[in-house]
N, C-alpha and C positions, 0 to 999 in steps of 0.2 A: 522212398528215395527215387530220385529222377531216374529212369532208364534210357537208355541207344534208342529201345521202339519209340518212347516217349520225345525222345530230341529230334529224332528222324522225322515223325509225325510236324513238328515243330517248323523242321524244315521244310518241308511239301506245302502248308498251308503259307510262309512266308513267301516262297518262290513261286507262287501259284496265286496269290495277291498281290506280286508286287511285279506278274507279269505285265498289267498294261505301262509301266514304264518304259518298255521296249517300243512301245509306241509314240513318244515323244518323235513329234516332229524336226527337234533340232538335232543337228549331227553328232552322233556320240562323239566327236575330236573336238567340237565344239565346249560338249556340255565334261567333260574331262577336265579343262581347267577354269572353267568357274567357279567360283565359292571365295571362300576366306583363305582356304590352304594358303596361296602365295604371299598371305603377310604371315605366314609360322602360326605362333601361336597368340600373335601381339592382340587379337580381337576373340573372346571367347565367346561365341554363340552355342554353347549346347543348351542350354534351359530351356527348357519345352517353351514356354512365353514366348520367346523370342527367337526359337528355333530357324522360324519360316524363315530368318534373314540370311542363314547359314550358304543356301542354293539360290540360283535361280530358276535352273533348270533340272529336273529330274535325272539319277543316276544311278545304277544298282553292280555292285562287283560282289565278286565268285572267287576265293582264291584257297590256292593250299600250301603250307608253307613249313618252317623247319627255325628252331631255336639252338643254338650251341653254346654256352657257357662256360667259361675255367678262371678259379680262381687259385692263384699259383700258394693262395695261404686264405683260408675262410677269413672273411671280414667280421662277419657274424656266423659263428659253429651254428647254431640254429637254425641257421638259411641252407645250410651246404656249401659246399666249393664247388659246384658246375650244374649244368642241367642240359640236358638233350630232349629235346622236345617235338613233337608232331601236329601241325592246327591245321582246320577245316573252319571259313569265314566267309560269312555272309552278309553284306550290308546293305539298304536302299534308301536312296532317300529322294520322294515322289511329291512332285510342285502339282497345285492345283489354284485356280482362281480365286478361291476361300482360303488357301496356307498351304501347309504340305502333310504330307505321312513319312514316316521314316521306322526302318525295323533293323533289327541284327541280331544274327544266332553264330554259336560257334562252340567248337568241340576241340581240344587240347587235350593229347596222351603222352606223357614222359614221364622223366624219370631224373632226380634229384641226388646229388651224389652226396653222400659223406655228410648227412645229416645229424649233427652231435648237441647232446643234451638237450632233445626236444622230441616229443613225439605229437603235439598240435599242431595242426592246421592253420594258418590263419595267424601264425606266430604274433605280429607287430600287433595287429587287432585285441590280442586277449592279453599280451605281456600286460602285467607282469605272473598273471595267475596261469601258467600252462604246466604240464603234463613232464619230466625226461627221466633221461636213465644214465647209467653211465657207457654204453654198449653205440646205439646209435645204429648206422647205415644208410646204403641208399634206400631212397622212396620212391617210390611206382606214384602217382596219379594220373585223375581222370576231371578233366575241368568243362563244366555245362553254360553258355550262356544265352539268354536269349531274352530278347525286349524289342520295345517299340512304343510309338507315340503319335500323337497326332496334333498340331496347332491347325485354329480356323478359326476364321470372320464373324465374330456376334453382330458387328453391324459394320459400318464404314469408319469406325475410330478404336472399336475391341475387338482383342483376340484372346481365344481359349486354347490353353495347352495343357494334355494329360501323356504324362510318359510314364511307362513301369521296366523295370527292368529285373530278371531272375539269375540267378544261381546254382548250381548243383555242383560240391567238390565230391571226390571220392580222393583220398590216399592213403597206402596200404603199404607192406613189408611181408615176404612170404618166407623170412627167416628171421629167429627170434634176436631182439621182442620185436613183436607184430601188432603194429598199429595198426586200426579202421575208423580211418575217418570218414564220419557221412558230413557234409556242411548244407546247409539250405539258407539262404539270402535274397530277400523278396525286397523292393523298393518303389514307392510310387510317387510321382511328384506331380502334383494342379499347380496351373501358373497363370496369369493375367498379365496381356499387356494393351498398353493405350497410346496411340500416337499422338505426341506434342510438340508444337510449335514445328508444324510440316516436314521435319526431317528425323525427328528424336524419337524413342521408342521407352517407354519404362515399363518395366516387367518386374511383377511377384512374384515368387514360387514359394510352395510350402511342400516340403517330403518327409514321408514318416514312412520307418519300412521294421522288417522281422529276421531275426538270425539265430540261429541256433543249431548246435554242432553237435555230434554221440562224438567221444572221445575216447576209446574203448585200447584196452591193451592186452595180447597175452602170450604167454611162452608153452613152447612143444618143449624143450629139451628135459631130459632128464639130468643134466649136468650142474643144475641150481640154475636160480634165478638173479640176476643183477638188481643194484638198488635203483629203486623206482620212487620219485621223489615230486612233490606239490610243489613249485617254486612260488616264491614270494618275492621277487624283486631284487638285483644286484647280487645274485649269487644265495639270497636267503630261500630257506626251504621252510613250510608245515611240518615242523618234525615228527608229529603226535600220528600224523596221518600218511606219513611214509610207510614202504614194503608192501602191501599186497592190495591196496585200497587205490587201484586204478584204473576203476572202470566210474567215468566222470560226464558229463555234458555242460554245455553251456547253451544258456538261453538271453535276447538280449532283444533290443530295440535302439532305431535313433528316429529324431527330430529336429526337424530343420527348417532354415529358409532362408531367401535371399531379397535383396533389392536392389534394380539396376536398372541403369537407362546408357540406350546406347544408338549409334546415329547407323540413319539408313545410307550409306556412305562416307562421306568426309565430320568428322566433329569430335566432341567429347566425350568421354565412356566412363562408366565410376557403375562399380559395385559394390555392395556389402552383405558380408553371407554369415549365418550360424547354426552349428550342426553339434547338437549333443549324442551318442552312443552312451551306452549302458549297457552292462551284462553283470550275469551273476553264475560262478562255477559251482554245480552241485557234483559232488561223488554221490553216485549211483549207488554203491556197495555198499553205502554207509544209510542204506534207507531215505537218498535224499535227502543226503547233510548238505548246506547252505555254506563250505566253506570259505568263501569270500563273494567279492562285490567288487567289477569299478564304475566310472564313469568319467565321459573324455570331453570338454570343451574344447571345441573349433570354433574360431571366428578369423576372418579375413575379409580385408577391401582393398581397391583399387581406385586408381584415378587414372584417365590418359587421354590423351589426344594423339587421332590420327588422320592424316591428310593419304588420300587413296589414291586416283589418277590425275594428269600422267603421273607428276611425281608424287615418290610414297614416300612420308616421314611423320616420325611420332615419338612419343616420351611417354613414356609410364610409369606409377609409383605403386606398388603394392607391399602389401604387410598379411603374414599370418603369424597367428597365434593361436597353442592350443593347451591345454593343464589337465593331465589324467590323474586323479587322484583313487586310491586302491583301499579297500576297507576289508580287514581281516575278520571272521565270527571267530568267539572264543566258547565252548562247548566246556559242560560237567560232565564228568561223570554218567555212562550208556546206563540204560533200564530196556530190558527188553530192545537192544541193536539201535535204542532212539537218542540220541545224543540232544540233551538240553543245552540251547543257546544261554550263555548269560552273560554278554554282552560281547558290544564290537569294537575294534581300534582302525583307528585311518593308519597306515603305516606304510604308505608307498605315494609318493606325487612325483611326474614327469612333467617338465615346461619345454616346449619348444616357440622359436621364433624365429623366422624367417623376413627381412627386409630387404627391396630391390626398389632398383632403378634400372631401366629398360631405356636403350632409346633404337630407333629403327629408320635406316634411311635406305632408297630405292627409286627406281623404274617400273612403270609397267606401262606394256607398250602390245600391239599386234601378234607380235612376233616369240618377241621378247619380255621376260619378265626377271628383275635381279632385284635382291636387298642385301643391306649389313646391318647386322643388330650389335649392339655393345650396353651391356652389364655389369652393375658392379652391386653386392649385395654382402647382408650381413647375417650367421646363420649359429644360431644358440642352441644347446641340448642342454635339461640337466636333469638329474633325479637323485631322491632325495628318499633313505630308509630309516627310520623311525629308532627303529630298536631293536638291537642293536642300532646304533647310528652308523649311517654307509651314506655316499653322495659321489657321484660322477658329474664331470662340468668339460662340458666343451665347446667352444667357440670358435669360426673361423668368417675371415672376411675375404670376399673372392669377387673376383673379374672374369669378366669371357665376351669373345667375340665369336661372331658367325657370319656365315654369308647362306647367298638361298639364290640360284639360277634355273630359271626354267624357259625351254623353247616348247614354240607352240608353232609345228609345220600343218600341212593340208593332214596328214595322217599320223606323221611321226610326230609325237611326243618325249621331250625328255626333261628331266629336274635332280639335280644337284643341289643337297646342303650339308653345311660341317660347322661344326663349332668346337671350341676350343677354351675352357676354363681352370684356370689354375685358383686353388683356393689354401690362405695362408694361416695356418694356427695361431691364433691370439690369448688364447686363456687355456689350460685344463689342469683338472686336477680328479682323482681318486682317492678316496679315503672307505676300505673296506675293513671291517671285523673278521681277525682269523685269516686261518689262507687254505681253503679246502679246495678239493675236487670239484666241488658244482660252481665255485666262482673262479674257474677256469677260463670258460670261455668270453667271461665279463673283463677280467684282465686283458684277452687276445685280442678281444674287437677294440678294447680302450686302446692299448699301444699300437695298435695300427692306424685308428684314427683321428688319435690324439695330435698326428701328426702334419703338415703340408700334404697334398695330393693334388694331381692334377685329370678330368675328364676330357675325354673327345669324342662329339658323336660326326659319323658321316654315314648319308646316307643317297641312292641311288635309284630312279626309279624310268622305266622307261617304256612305253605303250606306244601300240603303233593299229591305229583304226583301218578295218575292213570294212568300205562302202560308211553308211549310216548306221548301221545298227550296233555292231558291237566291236570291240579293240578286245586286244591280249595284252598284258603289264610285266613287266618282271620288275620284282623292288628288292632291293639290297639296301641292308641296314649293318652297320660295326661301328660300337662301341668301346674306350679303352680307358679302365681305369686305372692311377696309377699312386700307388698310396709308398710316399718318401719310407715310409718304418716298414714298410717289411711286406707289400701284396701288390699284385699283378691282374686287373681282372679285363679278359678279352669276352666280347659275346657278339655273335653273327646270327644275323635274320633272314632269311629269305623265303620270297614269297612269290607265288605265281597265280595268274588269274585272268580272268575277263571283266570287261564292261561294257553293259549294257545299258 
């Protein structure tokens, strides 16, 4: 398992390599609002390929910061109703005449309130095959990251991009039941890009990465032990393999890749990307029983145009789609603790879809930099149980507008943005077998989002440069969700730091 010394160490060689940044000759107030930032999110350059286009100029921030969440009724029992949390955050990203280098580590300790009928990790990842009980509580973790990458010049027309990025979770409960979770998540992505037609950029990438979780559970009390259950999907359980058979892990893999071409300034952008995951839950207890299997399709593209200075405006179209489908093993009869496979059912498929229209209009100017975006998109869930027969459907179509202001003085820096979408229920329906205790929290989350709701993000951030070398920031983030049927969800960011 990753350790403190281990991250710590992590730390020292990233801050200690990405010293010569601090040497860039251009003014940190300068190189502070360069990048993409001021059109939002309308231009997405993180793919190692195409990374280099991201900066111009080299940057590296320091900060530490604080998470607050409540939800006045869990949306999902699974996730909890709040969280208080502690981060430590490191990023760089360093321009060179060949491309650039970029890294970032970070370290997150809190704590998870009111977590019911789950005790995994990684819940949305492994649904529908996770770990609960009926007891529940809060959860302690410990969250590890840290990665980096590098794009550069094969010759005057190719670039090479290699980025990896790692993972370490820990979370725990020191009153029963008492999960341990260890998580490990490793990802690496190669990418290629080639300049065409003097201003356009197309870029490959392909990523394949490793994940794999100890799922481990146990009780002190001498009072008995609560039931402890295999879920299957929409409230269904492994019945065979309920009560004391919960010491589990999961091991898994995805693959993937993208294609995209996007302008060095003013033009056209279109991407298309696909990303399969895989895993399979073994109980441990049971000798390394193989009880189930899923595996998840992602695909999504884009298309858009944007015009950058002076004036900023653009249109965008994208779509995701993704189909996780869940395969149970069916076991004879144990010999010697070895449970024989004799055959398997598919018994769980999840579809989501996601369609948008994006359009972005703006200024950017010396001083001065503002835009307004406006959104209207269409957003599908459903899943679907075999057998017993069970399916959940929900559909909603939703608008949102935002805006995005940022001043850029000799020293002082500041930036404002908020957004505002309300999104209207079109379709749902539920159809469950029986009415127990484990599809409790499947009914919760469905009546509450079966409904209208509306989001708002705002956020606040404001830096003020000493001389050339470095500024102090303070960024304020709140968020407010508001779901018609019955939940309240408030959560504040704040963050403090340097840049260099």
């Amino acid at each position: 398992m990753f350790h403190m010394r281990t991250f710590l160490t992590n730390i020292l060689i990233l801050l200690s390599a990405l010293a010569n940044a601090t040497n860039d000759t251009i003014p940190v107030a300068t190189r502070i609002n360069d990048g993409t930032e001021k059109y939002g999110n309308f231009i997405p350059f993180e793919k190692p390929s195409i990374k280099v286009l991201k900066r111009k100029y080299s940057l590296t921030s320091v900060s530490v910061g604080a998470t607050l969440r409540n939800e006045s009724r869990a949306v999902m029992p699974q996730l909890g109703k709040g969280e208080i949390s502690g981060k430590f955050n490191a990023n760089t990203f360093i321009t060179n005449k060949k491309g650039a280098t970029w890294g970032n580590a970070s370290y997150t300790n809190g704590k998870i309130a009111d977590v019911q009928f789950n005790e995994t990790s990684d819940y949305a990842m492994l649904y529908p095959y996770t770990l609960g009980d009926s007891v529940g509580g809060d959860l302690r973790f410990q969250n590890y990251r840290f990665g980096g990458g590098v794009n550069t010049a094969l010759n005057s027309n190719w670039k090479l991009g290699i980025e990896a990025q790692y993972r370490a979770d820990l979370a725990y409960r020191q009153i029963d039941p008492r999960p341990k979770n260890l998580v490990t998540d490793l990802d690496a992505t190669i990418g290629a890009s080639r300049r065409i037609a003097g201003k356009y950029i197309v870029g490959l990438d392909l990523n394949a990465g490793r994940y794999k979780q100890t799922n481990s559970l146990r009780f002190f009390s001498e009072l008995g032990v609560p039931n402890v259950v295999h879920f299957t999907g929409l409230g269904t359980q492994y019945y065979r393999f309920q009560g004391s058979n919960y010491s589990t892990y999961y091991k898994g893999y995805r693959v993937g890749g993208s294609l995209g071409i996007v302008p060095d300034g003013s033009g056209w952008l279109g991407n298309i990307a696909y990303n399969y995951f895989a895993f399979t839950k073994i109980i441990s207890s049971l000798n390394e029983l193989p009880m189930a299997r899923a595996g998840e399709h992602q695909t999504s593209g884009e298309i858009a145009y944007l015009n950058t200075e002076p004036t900023a405006w653009g249109i965008k179209l994208n779509a995701d789609y993704s189909r996780k489908s869940g395969t149970e093993n069916i076991f004879g009869d144990a010999a010697d603790n070895v449970y024989p496979q004799i055959m398997s059912l598919e018994q769980f498929s999840a579809e989501n879809l996601n369609l948008q229209i994006s359009a972005l209009y703006g200024k950017t100017a010396e001083i001065h930099d503002w835009n307004i975006t406006a959104q209207a998109c269409y957003l599908s869930h459903n899943e679907k149980y075999n057998s017993p027969e069970q399916h959940l459907t929900l559909a909603h179509a939703g608008v949102k507008v935002g805006g995005l202001y940022g001043y850029k003085g000799k020293s002082l820096h500041v930036g404002i943005s908020t957004d505002l979408g309300f999104y209207a229920s079109t379709h749902h329906d539920l159809l469950l077998y029986g009415n127990t205790i484990w599809q409790s929290p499947v009914r919760q989350t469905y009546e509450i989002i079966s409904g209208h709701f509306l989001q708002s993000n705002t956020s606040f951030r404001i830096s003020y440069a000493f001389g050339n070398d470095i500024a102090i920031f303070l960024d304020l983030r709140y968020s407010y969700s508001r779901f018609f049927s019955g939940s309240d969800i408030h959560q504040g960011n704040i963050s403090v730091g340097m840049m260099l």
